[in-house]
mmCIF file of the N, C-alpha and C atoms, coordinates in Angstrom:
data_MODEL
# 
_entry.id   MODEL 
# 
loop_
_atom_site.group_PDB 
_atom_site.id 
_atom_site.type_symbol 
_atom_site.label_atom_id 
_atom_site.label_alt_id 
_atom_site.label_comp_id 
_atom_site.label_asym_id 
_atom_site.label_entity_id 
_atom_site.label_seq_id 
_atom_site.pdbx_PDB_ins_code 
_atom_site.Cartn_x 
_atom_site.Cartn_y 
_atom_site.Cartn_z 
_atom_site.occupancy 
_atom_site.B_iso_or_equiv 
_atom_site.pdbx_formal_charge 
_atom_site.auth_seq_id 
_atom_site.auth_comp_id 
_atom_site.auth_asym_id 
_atom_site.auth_atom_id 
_atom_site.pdbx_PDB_model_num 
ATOM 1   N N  . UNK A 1 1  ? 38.498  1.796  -6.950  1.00 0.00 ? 1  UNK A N  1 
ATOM 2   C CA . UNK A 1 1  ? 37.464  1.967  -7.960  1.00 0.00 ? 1  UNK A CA 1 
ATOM 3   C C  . UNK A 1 1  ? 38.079  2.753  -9.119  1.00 0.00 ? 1  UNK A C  1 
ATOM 4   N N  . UNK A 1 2  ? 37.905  2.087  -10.212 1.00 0.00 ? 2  UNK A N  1 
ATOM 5   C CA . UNK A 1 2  ? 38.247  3.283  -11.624 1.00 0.00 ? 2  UNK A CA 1 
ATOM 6   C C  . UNK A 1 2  ? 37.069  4.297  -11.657 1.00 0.00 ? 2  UNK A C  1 
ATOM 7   N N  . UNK A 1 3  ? 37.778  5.278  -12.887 1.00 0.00 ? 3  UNK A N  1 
ATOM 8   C CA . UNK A 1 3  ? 36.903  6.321  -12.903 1.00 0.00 ? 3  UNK A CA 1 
ATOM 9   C C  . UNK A 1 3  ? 35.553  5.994  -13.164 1.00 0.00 ? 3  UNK A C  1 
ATOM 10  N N  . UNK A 1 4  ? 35.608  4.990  -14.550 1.00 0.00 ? 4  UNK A N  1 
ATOM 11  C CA . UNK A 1 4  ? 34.792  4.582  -14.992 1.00 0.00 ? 4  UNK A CA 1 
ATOM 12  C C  . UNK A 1 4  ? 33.542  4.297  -13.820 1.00 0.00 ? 4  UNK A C  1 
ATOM 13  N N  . UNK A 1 5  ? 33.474  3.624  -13.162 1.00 0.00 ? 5  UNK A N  1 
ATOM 14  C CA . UNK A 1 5  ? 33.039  2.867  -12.046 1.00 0.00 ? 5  UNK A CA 1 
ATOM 15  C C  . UNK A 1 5  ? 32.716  4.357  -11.062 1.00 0.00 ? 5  UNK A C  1 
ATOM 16  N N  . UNK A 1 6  ? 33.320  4.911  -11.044 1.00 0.00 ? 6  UNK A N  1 
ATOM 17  C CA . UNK A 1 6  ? 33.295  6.552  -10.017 1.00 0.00 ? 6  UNK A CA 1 
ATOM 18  C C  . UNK A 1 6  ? 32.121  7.479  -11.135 1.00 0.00 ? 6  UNK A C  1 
ATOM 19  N N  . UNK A 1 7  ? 32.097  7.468  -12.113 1.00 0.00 ? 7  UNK A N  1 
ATOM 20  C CA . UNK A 1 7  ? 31.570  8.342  -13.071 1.00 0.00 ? 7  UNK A CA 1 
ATOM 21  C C  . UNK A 1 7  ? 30.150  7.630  -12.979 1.00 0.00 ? 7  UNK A C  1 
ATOM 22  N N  . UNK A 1 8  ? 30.083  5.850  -12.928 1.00 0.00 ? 8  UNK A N  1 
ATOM 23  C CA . UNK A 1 8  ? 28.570  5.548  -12.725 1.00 0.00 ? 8  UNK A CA 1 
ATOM 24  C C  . UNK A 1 8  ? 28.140  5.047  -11.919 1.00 0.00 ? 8  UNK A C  1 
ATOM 25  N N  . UNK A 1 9  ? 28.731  5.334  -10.807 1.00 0.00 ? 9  UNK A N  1 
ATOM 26  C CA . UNK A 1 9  ? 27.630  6.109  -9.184  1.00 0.00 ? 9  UNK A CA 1 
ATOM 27  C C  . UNK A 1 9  ? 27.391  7.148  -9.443  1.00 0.00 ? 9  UNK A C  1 
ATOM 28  N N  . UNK A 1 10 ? 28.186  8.191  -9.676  1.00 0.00 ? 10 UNK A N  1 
ATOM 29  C CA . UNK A 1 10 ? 27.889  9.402  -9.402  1.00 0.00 ? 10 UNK A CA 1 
ATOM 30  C C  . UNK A 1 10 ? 26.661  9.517  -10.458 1.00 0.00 ? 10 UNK A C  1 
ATOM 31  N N  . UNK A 1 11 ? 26.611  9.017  -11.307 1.00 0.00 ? 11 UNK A N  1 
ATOM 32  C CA . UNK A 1 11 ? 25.602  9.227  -12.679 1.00 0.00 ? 11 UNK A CA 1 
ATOM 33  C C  . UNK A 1 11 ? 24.089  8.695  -11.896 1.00 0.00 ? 11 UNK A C  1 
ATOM 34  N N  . UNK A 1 12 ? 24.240  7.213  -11.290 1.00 0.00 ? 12 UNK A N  1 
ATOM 35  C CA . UNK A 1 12 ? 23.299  6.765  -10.568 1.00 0.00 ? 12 UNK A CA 1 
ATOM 36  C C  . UNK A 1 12 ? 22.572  7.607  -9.378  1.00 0.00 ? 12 UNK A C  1 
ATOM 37  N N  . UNK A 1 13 ? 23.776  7.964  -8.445  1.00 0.00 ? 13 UNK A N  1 
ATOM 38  C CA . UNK A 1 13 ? 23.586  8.891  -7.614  1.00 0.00 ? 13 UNK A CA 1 
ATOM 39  C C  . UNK A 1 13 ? 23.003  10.611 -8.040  1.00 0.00 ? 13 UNK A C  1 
ATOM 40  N N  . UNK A 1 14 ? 22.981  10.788 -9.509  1.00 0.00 ? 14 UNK A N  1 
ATOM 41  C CA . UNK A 1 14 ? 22.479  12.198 -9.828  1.00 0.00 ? 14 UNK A CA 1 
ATOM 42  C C  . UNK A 1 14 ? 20.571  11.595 -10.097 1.00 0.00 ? 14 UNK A C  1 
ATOM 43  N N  . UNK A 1 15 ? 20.343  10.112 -10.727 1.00 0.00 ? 15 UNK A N  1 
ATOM 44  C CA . UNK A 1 15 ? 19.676  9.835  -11.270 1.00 0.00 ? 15 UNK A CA 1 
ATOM 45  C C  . UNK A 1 15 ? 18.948  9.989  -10.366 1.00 0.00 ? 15 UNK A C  1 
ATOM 46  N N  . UNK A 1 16 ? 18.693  9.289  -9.002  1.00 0.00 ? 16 UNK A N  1 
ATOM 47  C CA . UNK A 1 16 ? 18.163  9.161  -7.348  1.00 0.00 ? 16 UNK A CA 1 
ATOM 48  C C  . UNK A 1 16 ? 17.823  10.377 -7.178  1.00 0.00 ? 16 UNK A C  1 
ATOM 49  N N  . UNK A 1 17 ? 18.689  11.084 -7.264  1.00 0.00 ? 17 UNK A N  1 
ATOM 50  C CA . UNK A 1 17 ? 18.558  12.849 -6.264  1.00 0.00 ? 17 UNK A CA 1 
ATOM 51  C C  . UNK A 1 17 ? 17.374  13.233 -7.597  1.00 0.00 ? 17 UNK A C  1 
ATOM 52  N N  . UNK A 1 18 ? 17.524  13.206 -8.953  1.00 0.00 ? 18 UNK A N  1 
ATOM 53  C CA . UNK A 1 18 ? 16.353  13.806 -9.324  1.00 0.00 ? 18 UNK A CA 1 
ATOM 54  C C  . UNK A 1 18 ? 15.372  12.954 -9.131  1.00 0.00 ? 18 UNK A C  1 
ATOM 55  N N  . UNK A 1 19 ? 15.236  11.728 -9.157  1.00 0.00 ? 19 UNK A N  1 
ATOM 56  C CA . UNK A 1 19 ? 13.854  11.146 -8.761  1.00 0.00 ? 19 UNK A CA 1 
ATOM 57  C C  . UNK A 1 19 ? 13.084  11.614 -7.368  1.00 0.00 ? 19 UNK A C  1 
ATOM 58  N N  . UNK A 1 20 ? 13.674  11.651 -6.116  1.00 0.00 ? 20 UNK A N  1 
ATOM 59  C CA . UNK A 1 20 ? 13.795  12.077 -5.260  1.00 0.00 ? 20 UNK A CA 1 
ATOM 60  C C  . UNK A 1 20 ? 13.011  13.239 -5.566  1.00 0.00 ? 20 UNK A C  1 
ATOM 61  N N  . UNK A 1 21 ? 13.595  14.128 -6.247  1.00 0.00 ? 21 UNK A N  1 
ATOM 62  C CA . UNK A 1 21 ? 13.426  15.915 -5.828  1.00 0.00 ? 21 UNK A CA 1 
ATOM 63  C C  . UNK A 1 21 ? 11.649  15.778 -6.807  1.00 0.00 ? 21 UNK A C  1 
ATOM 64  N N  . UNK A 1 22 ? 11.709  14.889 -7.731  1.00 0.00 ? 22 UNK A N  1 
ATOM 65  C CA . UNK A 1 22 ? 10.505  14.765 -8.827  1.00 0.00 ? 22 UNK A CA 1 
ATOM 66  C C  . UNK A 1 22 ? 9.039   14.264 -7.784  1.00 0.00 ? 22 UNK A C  1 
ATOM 67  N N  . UNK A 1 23 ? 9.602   13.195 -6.803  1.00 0.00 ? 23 UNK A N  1 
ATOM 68  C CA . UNK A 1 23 ? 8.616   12.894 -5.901  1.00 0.00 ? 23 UNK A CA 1 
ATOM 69  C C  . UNK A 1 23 ? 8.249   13.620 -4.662  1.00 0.00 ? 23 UNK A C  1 
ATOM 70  N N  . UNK A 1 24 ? 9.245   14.823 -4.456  1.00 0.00 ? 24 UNK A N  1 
ATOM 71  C CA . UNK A 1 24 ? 8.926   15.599 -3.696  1.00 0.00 ? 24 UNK A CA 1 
ATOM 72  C C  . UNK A 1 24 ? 8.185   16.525 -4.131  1.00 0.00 ? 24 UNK A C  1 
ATOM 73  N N  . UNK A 1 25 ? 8.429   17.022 -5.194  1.00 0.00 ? 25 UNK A N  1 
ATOM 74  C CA . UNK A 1 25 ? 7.378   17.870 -6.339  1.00 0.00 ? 25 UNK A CA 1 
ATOM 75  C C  . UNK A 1 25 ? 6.266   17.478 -6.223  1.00 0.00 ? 25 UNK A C  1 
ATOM 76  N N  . UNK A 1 26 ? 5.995   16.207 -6.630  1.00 0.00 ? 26 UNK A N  1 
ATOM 77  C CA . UNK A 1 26 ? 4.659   15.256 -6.917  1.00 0.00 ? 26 UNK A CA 1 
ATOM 78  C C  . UNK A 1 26 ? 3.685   15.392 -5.182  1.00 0.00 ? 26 UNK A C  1 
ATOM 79  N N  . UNK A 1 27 ? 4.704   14.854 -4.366  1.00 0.00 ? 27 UNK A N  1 
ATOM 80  C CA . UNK A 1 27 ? 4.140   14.851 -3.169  1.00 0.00 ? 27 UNK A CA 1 
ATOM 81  C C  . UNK A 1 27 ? 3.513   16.089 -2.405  1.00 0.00 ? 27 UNK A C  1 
ATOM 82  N N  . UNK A 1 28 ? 4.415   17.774 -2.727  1.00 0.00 ? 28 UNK A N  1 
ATOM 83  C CA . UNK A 1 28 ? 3.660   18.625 -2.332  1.00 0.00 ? 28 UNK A CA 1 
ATOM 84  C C  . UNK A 1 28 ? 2.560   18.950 -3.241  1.00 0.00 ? 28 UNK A C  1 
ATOM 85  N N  . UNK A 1 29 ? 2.605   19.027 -4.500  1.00 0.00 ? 29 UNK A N  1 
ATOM 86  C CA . UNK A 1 29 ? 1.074   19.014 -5.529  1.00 0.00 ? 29 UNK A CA 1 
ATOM 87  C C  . UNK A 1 29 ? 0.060   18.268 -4.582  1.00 0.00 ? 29 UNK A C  1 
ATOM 88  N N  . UNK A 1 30 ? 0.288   17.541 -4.700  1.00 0.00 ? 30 UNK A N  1 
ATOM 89  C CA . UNK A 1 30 ? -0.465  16.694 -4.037  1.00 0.00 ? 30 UNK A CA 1 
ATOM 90  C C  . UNK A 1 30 ? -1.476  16.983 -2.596  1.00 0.00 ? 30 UNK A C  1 
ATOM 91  N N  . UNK A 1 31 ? -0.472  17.208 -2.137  1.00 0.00 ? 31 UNK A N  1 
ATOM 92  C CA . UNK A 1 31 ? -0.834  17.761 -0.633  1.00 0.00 ? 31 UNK A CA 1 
ATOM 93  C C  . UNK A 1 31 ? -1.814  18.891 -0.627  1.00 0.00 ? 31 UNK A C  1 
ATOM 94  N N  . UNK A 1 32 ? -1.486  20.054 -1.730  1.00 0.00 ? 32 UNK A N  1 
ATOM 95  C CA . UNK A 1 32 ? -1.847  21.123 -2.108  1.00 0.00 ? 32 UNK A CA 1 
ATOM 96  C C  . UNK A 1 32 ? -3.155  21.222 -2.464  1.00 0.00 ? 32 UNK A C  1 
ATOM 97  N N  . UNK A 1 33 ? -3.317  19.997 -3.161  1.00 0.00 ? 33 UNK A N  1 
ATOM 98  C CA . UNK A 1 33 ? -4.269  19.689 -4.266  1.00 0.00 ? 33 UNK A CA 1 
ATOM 99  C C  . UNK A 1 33 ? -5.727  19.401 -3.043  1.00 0.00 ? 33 UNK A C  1 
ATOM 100 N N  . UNK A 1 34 ? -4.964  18.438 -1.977  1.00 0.00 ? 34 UNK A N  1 
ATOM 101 C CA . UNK A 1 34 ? -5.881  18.232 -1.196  1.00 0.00 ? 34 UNK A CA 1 
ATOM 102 C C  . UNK A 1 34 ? -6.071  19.169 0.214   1.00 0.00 ? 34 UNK A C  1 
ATOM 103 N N  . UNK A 1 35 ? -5.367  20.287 -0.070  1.00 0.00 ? 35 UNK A N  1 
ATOM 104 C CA . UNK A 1 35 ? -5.843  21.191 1.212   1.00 0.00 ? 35 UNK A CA 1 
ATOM 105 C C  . UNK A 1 35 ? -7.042  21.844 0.135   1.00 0.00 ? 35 UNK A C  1 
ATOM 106 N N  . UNK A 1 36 ? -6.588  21.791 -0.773  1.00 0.00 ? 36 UNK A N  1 
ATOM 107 C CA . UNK A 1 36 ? -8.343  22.746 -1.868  1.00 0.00 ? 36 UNK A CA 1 
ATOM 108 C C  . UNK A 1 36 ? -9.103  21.904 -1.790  1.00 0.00 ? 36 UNK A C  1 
ATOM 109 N N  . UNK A 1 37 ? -8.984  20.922 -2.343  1.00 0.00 ? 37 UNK A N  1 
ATOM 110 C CA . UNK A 1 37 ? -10.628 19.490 -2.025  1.00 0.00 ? 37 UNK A CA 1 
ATOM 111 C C  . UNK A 1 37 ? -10.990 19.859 -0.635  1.00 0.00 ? 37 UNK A C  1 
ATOM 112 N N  . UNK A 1 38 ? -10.027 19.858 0.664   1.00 0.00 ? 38 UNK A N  1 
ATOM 113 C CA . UNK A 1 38 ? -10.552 19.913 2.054   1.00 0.00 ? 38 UNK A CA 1 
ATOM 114 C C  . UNK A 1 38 ? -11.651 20.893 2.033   1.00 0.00 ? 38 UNK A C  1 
ATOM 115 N N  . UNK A 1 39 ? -10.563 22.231 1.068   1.00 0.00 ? 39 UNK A N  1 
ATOM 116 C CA . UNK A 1 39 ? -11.667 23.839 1.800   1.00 0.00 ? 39 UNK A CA 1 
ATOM 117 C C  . UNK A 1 39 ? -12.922 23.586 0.851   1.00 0.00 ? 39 UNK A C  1 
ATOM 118 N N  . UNK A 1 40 ? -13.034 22.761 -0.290  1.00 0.00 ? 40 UNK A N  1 
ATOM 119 C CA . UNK A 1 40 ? -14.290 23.239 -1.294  1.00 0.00 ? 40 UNK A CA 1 
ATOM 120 C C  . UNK A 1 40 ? -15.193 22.296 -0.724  1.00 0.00 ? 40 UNK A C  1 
ATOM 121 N N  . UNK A 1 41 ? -14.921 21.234 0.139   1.00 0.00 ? 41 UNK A N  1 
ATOM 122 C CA . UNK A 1 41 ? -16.121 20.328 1.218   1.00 0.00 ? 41 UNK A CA 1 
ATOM 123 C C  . UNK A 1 41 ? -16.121 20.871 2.364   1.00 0.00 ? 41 UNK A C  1 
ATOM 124 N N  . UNK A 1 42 ? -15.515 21.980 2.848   1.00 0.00 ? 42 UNK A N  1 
ATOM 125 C CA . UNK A 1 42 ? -15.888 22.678 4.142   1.00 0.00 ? 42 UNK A CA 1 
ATOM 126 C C  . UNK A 1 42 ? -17.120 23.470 3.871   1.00 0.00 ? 42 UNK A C  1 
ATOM 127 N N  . UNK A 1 43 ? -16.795 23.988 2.755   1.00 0.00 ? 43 UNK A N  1 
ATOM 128 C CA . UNK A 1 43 ? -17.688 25.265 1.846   1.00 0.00 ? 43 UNK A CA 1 
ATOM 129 C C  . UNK A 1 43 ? -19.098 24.794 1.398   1.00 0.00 ? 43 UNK A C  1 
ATOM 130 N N  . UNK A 1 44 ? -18.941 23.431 0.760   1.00 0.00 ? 44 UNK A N  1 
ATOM 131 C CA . UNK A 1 44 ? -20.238 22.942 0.387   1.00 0.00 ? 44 UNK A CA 1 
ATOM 132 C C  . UNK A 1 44 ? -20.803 22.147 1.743   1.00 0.00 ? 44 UNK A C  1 
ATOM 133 N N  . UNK A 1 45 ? -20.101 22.033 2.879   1.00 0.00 ? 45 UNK A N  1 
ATOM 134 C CA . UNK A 1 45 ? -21.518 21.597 4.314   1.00 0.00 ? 45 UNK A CA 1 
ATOM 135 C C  . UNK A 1 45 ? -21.573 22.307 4.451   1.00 0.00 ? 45 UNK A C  1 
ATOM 136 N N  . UNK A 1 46 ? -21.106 23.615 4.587   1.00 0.00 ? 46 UNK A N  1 
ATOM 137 C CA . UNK A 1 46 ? -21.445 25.086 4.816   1.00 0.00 ? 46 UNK A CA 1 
ATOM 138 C C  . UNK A 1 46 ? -22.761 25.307 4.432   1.00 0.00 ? 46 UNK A C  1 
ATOM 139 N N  . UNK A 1 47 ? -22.256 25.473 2.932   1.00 0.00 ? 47 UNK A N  1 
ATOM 140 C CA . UNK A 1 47 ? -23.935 25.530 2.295   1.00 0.00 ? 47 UNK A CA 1 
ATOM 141 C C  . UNK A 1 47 ? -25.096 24.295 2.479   1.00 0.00 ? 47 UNK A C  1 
ATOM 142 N N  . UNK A 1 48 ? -24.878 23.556 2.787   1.00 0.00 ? 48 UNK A N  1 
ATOM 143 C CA . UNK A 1 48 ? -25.477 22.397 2.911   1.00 0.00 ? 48 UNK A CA 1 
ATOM 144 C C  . UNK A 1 48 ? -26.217 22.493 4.518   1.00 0.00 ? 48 UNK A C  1 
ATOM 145 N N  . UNK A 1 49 ? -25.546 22.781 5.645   1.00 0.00 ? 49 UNK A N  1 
ATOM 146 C CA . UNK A 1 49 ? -25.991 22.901 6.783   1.00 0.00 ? 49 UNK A CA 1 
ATOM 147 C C  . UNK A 1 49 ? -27.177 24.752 6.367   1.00 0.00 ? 49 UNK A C  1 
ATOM 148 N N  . UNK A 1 50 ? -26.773 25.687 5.523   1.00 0.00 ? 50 UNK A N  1 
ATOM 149 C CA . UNK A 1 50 ? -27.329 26.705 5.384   1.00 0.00 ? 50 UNK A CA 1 
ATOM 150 C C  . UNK A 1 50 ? -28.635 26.312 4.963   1.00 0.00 ? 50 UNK A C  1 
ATOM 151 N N  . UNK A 1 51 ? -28.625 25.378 3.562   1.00 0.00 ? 51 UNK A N  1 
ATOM 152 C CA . UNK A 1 51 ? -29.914 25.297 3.183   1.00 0.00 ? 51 UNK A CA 1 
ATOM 153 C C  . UNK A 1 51 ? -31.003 24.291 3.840   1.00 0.00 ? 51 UNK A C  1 
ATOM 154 N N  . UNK A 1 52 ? -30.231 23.229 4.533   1.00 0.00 ? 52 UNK A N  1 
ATOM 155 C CA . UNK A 1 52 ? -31.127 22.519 5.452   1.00 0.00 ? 52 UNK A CA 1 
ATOM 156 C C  . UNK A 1 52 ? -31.391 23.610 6.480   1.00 0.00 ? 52 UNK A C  1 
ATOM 157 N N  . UNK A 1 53 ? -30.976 24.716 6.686   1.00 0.00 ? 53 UNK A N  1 
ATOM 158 C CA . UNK A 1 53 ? -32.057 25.957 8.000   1.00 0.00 ? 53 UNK A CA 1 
ATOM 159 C C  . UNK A 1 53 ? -33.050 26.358 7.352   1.00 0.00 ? 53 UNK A C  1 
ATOM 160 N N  . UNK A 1 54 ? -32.705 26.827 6.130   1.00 0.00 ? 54 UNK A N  1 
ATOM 161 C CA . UNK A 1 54 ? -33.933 27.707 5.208   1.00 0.00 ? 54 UNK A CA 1 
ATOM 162 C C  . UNK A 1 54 ? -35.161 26.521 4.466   1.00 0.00 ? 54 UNK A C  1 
# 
C-alpha cells in the first residue's frame, strides 16, 4: 500500500471512530432523556393514584 492509500484509511478510519463516539453521545442522551420521562410518569400515577383516593 502507498502512503497515499495508508493516509486514507487512516483518515476513513478517524472518520468511523468519530461517528461512532457521536452515536454513543447521542445514544446515552438518549437513554438519559428517558430515565427522566420514566421518573416524571412514575410521579404523575403517583399523583394520579393520590387523587383518585381523595
Amino acid at each position: 500500500m502507498n502512503s497515499y492509500g495508508k493516509v486514507e484509511t487512516e483518515s476513513k478510519t478517524e472518520i468511523k471512530k468519530d461517528a461512532i463516539q457521536s452515536s454513543d453521545e447521542s445514544i446515552q442522551f438518549h437513554e438519559e432523556e428517558q430515565k427522566s420521562l420514566q421518573e416524571k410518569m412514575k410521579k404523575l400515577n403517583e399523583k394520579q393514584q393520590d387523587l383518585a383516593m381523595n
